[in-house]
C-alpha positions in Angstrom: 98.2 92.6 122.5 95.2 91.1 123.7 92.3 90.0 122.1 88.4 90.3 122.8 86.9 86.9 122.3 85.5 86.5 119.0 87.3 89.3 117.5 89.0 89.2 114.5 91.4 91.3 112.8 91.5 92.0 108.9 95.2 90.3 109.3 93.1 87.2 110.0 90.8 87.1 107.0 91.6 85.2 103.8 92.3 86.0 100.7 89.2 86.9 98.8 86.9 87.8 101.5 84.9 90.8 102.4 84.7 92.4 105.4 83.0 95.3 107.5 85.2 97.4 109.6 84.3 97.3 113.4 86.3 99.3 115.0 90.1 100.5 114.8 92.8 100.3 117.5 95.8 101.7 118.6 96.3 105.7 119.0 97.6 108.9 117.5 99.2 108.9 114.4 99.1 105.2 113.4 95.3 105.3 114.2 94.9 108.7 111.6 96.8 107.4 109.4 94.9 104.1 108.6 92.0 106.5 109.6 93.5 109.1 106.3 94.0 105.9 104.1 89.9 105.4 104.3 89.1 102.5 106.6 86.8 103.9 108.9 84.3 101.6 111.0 81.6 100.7 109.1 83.4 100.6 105.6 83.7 97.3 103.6 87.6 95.8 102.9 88.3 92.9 100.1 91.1 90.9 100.6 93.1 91.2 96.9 96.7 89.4 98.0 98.6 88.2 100.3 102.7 88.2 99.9 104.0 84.8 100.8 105.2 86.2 104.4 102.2 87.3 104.9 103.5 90.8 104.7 102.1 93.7 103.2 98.8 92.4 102.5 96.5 94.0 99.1 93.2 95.6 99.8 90.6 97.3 98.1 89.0 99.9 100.0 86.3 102.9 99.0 86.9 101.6 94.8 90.8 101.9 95.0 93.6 99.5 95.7 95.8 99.8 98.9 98.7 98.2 100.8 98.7 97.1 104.5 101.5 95.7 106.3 100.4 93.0 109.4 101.2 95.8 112.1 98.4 98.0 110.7 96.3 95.0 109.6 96.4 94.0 113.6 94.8 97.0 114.4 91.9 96.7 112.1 89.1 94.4 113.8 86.5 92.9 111.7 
């Protein structure tokens, strides 16, 4: 997958940061379903945890607690 320059995906952002959704890649049902969980563009994510290989990762989103594994996280830019 490539990158813009300067883009960064929420799989990028550490533990205890906060974040603004800029936009959301991929297509078709991976995109609505991270669309369905309620990370939209524009919305704030807070990092919560990390598992030690990195995978699934522990967000709050919209006031309630959610899990993302890196796949979904990569498609999430920030």
């Amino acid at each position: 997958m490539e990158k813009n320059v300067g883009s960064r995906t929420l799989r990028d952002v550490k533990i205890g940061q906060t974040v603004r959704v800029k936009k959301l890649t991929g297509d078709g049902p991976v995109r609505r379903r991270i669309m369905d969980m309620g990370i939209t563009k524009g919305v704030d994510i807070y990092v919560r945890k990390v598992a030690p290989l990195g995978d699934p990762m522990e967000v709050t989103v919209r006031g309630y607690e959610l899990s993302l594994r890196k796949a979904d996280a990569e498609m999430i830019l920030v």
